[in-house]
C-alpha positions, 0 to 999 in steps of 0.5 A: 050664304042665307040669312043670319040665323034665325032662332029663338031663346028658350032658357034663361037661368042665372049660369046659362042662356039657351037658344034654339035654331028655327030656320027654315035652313034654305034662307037662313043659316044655322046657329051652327054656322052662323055663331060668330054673329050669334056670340056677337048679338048675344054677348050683351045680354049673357052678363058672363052666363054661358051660351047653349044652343040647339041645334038642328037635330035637337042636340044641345051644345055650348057656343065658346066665348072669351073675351066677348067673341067666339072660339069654338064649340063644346058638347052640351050637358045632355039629357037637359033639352027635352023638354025645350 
């Protein structure tokens, strides 16, 4: 087990926060794998806003959150990350 993710915030909008896994993966984990403690940190700053990351093949994907914690995963809206 690595470090918690390390990871950058690359998009803030008044619907939506995006993130963006940096690794390196060998010490730290990746959102993906670490996304109860991302939901956990981020929580407070998203003010209802959903939560995107991107992953480590640059897809873009939706981190689920209800009640403040998290419960899944959901494909992002595709064809919006190239430019992050």
């Amino acid at each position: 087990m690595g470090l918690p993710a390390k990871y950058e915030v690359v998009s803030v909008t008044s619907e939506s926060v995006v993130i963006k896994d940096l690794g390196p993966w060998t010490i730290h984990l990746t959102i993906t794998n670490d996304a109860e403690g991302i939901v956990e940190e981020m929580v407070p700053y998203l003010h209802g806003r959903r939560l995107y990351y991107i992953d480590t093949d640059g897809e873009m994907d939706e981190l689920l959150i209800k009640d403040g914690k998290f419960v899944g995963f959901a494909p992002g809206p595709r064809g919006k990350n190239e430019d992050h």
